[in-house]
C-alpha positions in Angstrom: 13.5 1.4 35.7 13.2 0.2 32.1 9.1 -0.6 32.8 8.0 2.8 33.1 10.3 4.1 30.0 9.3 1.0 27.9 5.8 1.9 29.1 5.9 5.8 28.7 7.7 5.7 25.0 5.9 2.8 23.7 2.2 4.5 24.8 3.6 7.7 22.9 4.0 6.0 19.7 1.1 3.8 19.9 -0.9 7.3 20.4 1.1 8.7 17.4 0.2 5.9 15.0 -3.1 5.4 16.1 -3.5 8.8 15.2 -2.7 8.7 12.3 -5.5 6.0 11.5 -7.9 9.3 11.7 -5.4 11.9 10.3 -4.5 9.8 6.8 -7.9 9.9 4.9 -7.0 10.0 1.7 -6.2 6.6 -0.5 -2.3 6.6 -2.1 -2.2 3.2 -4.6 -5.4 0.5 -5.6 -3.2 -2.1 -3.8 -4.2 -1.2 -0.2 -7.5 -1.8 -0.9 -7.7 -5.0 -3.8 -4.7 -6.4 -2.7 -5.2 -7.2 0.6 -8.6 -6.0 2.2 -10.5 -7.0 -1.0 -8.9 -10.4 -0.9 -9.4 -11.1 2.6 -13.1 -9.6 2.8 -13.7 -12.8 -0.3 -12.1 -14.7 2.1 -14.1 -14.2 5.2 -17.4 -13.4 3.7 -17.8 -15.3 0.7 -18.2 -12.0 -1.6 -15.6 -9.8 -3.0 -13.4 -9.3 -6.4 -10.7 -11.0 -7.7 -8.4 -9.0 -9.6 -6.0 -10.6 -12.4 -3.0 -11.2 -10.1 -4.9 -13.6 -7.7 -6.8 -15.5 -10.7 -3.1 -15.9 -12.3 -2.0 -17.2 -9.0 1.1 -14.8 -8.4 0.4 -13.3 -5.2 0.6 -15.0 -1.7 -2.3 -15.7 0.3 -0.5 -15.2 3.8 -1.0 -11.4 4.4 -4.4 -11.7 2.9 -5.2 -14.8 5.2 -4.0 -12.8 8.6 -6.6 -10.0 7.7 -8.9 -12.6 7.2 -8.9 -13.8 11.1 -9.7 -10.4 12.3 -13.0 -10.6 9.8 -13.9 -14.1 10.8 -13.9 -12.9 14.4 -16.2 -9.8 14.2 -18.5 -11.9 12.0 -18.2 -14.6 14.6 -19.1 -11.9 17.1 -21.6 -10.3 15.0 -19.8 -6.6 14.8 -18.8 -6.7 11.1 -19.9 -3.4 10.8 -18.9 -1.7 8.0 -16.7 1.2 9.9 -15.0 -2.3 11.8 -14.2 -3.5 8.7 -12.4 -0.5 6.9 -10.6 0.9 10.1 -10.2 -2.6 12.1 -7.0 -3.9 9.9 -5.3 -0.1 10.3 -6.0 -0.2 13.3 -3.9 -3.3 13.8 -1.5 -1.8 11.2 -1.0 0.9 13.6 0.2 -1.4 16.6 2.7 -3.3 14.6 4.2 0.3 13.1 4.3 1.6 16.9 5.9 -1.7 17.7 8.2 -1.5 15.2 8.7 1.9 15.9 10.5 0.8 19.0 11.8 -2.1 17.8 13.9 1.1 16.0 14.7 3.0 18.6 16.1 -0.3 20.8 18.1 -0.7 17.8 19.6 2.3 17.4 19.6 4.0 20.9 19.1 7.1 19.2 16.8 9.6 19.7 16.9 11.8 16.9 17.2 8.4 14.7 13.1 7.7 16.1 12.2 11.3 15.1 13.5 11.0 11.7 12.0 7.7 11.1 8.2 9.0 13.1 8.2 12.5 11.3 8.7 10.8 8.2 6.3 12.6 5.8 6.4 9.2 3.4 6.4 6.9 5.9 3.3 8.3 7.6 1.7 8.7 5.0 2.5 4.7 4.2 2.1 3.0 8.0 -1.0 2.6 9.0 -2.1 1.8 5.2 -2.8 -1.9 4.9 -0.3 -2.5 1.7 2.0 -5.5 1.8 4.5 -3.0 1.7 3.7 -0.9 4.8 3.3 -4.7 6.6 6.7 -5.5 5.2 8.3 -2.4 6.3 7.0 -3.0 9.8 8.7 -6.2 9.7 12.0 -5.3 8.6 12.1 -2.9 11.2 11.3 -5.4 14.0 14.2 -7.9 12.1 16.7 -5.9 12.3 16.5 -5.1 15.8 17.1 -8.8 16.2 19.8 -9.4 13.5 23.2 -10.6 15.0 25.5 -8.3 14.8 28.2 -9.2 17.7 30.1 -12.4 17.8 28.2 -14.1 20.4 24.9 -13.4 19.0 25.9 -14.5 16.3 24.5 -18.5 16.3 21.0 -16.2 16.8 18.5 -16.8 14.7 15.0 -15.5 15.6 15.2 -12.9 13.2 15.1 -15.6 10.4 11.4 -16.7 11.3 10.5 -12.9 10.6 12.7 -12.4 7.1 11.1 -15.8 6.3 7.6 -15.3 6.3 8.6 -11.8 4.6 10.4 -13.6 1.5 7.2 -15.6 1.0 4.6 -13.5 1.7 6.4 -11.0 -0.4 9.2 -12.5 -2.8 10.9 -9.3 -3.5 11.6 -9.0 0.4 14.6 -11.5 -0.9 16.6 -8.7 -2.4 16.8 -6.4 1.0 17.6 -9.6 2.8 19.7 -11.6 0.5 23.1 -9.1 1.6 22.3 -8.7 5.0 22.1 -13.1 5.4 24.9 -13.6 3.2 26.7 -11.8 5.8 25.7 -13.9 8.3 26.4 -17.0 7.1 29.4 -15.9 6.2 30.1 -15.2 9.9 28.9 -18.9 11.2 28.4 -20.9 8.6 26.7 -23.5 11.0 23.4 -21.3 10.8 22.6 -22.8 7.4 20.9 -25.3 8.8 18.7 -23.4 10.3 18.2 -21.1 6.5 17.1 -24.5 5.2 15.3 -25.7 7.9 13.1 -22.5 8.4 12.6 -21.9 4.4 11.4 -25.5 3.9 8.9 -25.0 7.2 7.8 -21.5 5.4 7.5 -23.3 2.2 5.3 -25.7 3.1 3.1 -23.3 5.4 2.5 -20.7 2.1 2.1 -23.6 0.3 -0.6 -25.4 2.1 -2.3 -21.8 2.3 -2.2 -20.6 -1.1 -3.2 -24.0 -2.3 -5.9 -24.1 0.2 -7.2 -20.8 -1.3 -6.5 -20.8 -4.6 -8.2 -24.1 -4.8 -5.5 -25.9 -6.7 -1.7 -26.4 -6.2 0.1 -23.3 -6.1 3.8 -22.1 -5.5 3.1 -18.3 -5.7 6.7 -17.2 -5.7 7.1 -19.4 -8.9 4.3 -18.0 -10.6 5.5 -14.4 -9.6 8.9 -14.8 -11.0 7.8 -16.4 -14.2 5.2 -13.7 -14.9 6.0 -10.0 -13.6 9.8 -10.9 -13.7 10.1 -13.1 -17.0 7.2 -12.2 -18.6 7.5 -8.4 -17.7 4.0 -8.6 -16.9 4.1 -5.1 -14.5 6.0 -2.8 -17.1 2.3 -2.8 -18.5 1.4 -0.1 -15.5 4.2 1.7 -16.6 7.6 1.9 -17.1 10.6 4.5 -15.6 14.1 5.5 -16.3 16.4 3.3 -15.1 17.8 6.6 -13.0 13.9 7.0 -11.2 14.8 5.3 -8.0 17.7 7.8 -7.6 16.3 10.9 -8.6 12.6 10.5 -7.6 12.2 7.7 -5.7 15.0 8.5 -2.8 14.1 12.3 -2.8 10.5 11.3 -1.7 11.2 8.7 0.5 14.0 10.6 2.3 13.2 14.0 2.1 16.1 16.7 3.8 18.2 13.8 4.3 18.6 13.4 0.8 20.6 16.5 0.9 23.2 14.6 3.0 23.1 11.5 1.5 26.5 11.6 -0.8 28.5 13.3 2.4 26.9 9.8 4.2 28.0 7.7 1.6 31.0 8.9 1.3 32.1 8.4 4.7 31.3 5.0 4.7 33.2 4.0 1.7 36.3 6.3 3.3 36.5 4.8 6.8 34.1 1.6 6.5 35.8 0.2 9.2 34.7 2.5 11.9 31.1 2.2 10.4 30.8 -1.5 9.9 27.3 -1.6 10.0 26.5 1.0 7.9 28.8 -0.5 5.0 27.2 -3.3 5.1 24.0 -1.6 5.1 24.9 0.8 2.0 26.0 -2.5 0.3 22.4 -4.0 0.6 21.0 -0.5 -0.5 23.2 0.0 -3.2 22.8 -3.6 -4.5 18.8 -3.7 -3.6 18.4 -0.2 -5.9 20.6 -1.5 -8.3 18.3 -5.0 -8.4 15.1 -2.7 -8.8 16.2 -0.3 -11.3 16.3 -2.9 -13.8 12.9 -3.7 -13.4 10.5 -1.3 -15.4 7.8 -0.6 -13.2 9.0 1.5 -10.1 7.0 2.9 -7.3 8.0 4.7 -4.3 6.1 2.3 -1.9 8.4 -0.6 -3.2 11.8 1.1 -1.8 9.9 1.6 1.8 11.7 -1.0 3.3 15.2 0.9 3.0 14.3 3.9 4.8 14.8 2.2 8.5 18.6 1.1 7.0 19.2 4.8 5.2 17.7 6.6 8.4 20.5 3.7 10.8 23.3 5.2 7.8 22.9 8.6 8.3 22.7 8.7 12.1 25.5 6.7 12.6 28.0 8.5 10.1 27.0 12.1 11.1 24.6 12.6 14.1 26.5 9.9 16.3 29.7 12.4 15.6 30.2 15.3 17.5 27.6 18.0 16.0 27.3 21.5 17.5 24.1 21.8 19.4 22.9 24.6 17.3 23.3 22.9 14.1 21.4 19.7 15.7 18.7 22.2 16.7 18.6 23.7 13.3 18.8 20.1 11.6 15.7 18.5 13.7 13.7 22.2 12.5 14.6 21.8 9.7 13.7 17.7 9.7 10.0 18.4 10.8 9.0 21.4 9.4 9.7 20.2 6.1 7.6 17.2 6.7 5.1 18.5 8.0 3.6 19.9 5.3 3.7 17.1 2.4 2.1 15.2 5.8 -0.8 17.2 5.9 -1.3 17.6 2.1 -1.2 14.2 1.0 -2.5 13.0 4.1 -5.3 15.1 4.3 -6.2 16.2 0.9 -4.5 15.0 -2.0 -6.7 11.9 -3.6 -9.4 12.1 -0.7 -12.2 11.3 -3.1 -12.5 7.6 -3.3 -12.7 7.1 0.1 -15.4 10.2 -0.1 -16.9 8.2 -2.8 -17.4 5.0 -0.7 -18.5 6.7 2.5 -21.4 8.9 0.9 -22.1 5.2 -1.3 -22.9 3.5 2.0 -25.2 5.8 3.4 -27.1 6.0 -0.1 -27.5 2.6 0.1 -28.7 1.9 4.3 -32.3 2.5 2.7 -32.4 0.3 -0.2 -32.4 -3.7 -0.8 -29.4 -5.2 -2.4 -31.8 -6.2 -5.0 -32.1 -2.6 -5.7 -28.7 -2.0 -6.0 -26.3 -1.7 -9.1 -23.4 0.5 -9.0 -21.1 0.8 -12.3 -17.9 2.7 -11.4 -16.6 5.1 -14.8 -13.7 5.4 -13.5 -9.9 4.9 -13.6 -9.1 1.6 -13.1 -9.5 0.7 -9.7 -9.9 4.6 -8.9 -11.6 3.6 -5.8 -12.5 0.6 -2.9 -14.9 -2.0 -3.7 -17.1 -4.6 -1.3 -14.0 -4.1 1.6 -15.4 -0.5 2.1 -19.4 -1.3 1.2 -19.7 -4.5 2.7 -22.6 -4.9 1.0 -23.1 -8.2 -0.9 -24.8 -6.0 -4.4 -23.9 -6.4 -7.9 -21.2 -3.9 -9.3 -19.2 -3.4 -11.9 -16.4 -1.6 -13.0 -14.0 -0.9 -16.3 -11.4 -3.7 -16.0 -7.7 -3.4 -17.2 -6.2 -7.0 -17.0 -2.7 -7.0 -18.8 -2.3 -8.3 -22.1 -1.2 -12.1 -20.5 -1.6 -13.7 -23.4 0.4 -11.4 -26.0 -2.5 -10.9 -28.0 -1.8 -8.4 -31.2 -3.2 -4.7 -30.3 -4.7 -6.0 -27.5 -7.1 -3.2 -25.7 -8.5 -3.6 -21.8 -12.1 -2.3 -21.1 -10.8 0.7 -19.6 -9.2 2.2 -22.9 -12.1 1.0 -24.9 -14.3 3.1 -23.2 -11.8 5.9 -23.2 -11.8 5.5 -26.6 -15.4 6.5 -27.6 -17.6 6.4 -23.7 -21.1 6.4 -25.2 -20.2 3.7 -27.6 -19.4 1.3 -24.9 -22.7 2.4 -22.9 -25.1 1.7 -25.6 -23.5 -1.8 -26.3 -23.3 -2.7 -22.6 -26.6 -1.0 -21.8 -28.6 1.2 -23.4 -28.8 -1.1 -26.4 -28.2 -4.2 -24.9 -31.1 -6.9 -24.4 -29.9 -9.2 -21.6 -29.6 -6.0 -19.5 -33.0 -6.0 -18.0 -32.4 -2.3 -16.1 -30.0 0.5 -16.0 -27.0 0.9 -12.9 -29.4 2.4 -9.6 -25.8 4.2 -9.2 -22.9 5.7 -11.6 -19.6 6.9 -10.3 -17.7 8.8 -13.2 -14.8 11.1 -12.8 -15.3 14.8 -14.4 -13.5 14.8 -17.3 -16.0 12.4 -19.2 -19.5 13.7 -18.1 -19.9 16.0 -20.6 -18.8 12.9 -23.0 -21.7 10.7 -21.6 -24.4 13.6 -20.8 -27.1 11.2 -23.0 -26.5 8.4 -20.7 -26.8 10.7 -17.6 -30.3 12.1 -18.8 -31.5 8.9 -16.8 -29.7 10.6 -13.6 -29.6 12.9 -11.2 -26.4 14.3 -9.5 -26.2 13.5 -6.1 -22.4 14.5 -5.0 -19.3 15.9 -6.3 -16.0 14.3 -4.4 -13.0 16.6 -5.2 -9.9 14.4 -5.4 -7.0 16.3 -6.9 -5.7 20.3 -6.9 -3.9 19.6 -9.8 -5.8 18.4 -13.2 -4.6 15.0 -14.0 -5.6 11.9 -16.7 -7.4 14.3 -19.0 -8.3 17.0 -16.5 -9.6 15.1 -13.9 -9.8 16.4 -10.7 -12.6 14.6 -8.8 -15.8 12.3 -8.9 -19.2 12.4 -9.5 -22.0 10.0 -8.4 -25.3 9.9 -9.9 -28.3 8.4 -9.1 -30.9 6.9 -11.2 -34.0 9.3 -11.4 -36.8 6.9 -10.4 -35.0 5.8 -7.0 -35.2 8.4 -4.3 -32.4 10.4 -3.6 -31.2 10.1 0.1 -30.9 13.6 0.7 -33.3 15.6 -1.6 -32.0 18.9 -0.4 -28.3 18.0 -0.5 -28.7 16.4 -4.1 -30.6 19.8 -5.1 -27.8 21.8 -4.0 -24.9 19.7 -5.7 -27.6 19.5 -8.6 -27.2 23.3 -9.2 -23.2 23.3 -8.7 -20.8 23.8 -10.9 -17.4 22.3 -11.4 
């Protein structure tokens, strides 16, 4: 009997993920893209940027490396095609969510506790992304299905090898987990054997990896610690209230539960010991926001892990009570149509262009050698994908914005320089500058500079405008532009005569 319904519910959320592969085409944070595709295209095919963090040694090599296998295999098999390579890891991403989508529900034996976690505007937005923090989210899910809870599963340990290889391939993962293992071996203290025993086997695995591919010896958790939690390297990005988490970051990630979240909380504290679980549960929320609210820089991708333990919280306090029928109706109504439309906006529309960018840069290109080719991205920082969407082994360049490592007095990256004064920084790195032998074949420039560079662009000709935003944002930007050098024919004459003639 439990084949088919494993079968039946499992094949429904693999559809409903994969899905969303399609559905989500629009890019949410630089991460997804030069933190782990980036890295693991370098790895597999020899070309690819490095960005600061991997040069300074802070960032482990194990999620990177497991993208990697998938690349070595389709170039083994000759179908690294560029469309393999971009969708192939979200793809994968897509399995594990659906996995670990059931991995949920086996937990919770609740229904309506799997539609608040699948309907999830945030989280569907985030699961088929491939960010360390989508992969870790996936994972938490799928180790707290195994955690012990009862006495004789208690001596159980297999969710320790997941939590583990989180806590190295991701150092923060320590402060969801610390709680929740304290616990434990607070319930058998004989399982600390097994703590040491699998951290020393991790240790040496992420080790040997990260010194494999960073060339030298390197502990990356070390290096981590010392320099975005010492050195307070990351509050360079930008830095919140100490409040944000509550106030922003829990509103977005939870949505209409949000609403009920102080009637939750206060249940638990009231009659923790019908709701052991969930007291234990607020305790590792309460203490992880607490832990991240003192750091500077705050995102809402880096509380994603919590939402499987707030959505466990709120179904067992409230939903696993006796609730009228017609309020449960109303609530689940409620539930999706309220996520159903940041889903679709964000998903669908909101910062659509880089990926627009890329695709429309790869068909300019299927024509033309990579000798020909030299893109120079005016953009944001990072704004969009690099050689893990062109796949393309062509020279490119874009304006940098490494933090200030070394504490240097008024110390300026390459993006604000060019801010600063744009054509000033063209004519020293181009137009008047004799070791460059030609101009870029390609320019990508968002719209609130062109009319800044319009001398530079005289050598161009418009071939697309990408919209990215509805709402003007970092000096009334609102989408990109790429332009073409005038003596290299356009790919689509017609198409860049029309978008010639537009206007923004």
């Amino acid at each position: 009997m439990m084949k088919p319904r494993f079968n039946k519910l499992f094949t429904l959320l693999v559809i409903w993920r994969l899905a969303s592969v399609f559905i989500v085409q629009t890019s949410h944070v630089p991460d997804e893209y030069w933190q782990s595709l980036e890295v693991a295209h370098k790895l597999s095919f020899g070309y690819g940027y490095m960005t600061w963090e991997w040069q300074a040694g802070i960032r482990s090599y194990l999620y990177p490396f497991f993208l990697s296998i998938f690349y070595f295999i389709v170039k083994f098999v000759n179908a690294d095609f560029p469309l393999v390579i971009i969708f192939g890891p979200r793809v994968f991403q897509a399995l594990l969510s659906a996995y670990a989508d059931y991995s949920f529900y086996t937990w919770t034996n609740s229904k309506l506790a799997l539609l608040s976690l699948c309907v999830n505007w945030y989280w569907y937005y985030c699961a088929t992304r491939t960010l360390i923090n989508s992969f870790e989210t996936c994972l938490t899910i799928i180790a707290l299905s195994k955690y012990p809870w009862s006495g004789h599963q208690v001596k159980n340990t297999t969710f320790l090898w997941i939590v583990g290889f989180l806590c190295f391939a991701r150092p923060t993962a320590t402060v969801f987990w610390l709680p929740l293992c304290l616990y434990h071996v607070w319930k058998n203290k004989y399982v600390m054997t097994w703590y040491l025993a699998i951290g020393l086997f991790y240790l040496i695995i992420s080790t040997l990896i990260d010194s494999m591919c960073y060339g030298r010896f390197t502990l990356s958790p070390l290096e981590f610690f010392k320099i975005n939690v010492l050195n307070k390297v990351s509050e360079q990005y930008g830095k919140m209230h100490g409040l944000w988490y509550l106030f922003s970051g829990l509103p977005v990630l939870l949505g209409i539960n949000y609403c009920i979240l102080p009637l939750v909380v206060y249940k638990v504290i009231s009659n923790g010991n019908n709701y052991q679980k969930s007291l234990l549960f607020t305790v590792t929320i309460v203490c992880s926001l607490v832990i991240y609210s003192l750091i500077g820089h705050k995102e809402f991708r880096f509380i994603l892990p919590l939402l499987p333990m707030l959505i466990f919280v709120i179904n067992e306090t409230i939903f696993q009570e006796r609730v009228g029928k017609t309020k449960k109706k109303l609530f689940v109504f409620t539930l999706i149509v309220s996520n159903v439309f940041p889903g679709i906006y964000f998903s669908v529309l909101h910062q659509k262009g880089p990926l627009e960018i890329m695709s429309h840069l790869r068909n300019d290109l299927e024509t033309m050698r990579n000798s020909e080719v030299d893109i120079l991205f005016l953009t944001t920082c990072h704004a969009t994908p690099y050689y893990s969407h062109l796949h393309r082994n062509v020279s490119m360049r874009f304006l940098t914005c490494e933090p200030n490592l070394k504490s240097s007095k008024d110390y300026i990256d390459e993006t604000d320089k060019f801010r600063r004064n744009p054509m000033n920084w063209l004519e020293i790195n181009y137009l008047n500058n004799r070791n460059i032998a030609r101009l870029p074949s390609h320019v990508v420039i968002d719209d609130s500079i062109i009319d800044k560079v319009e001398p530079f662009l005289r050598h161009y000709i418009r071939l697309i405008y990408c919209e990215d935003t509805h709402f003007a944002q970092h000096g009334e930007f609102n989408g990109y532009v790429i332009y073409k050098h005038h003596t290299i024919k356009s790919f689509d004459s017609d198409k860049s005569k029309k978008h010639n003639s537009a206007e923004f």
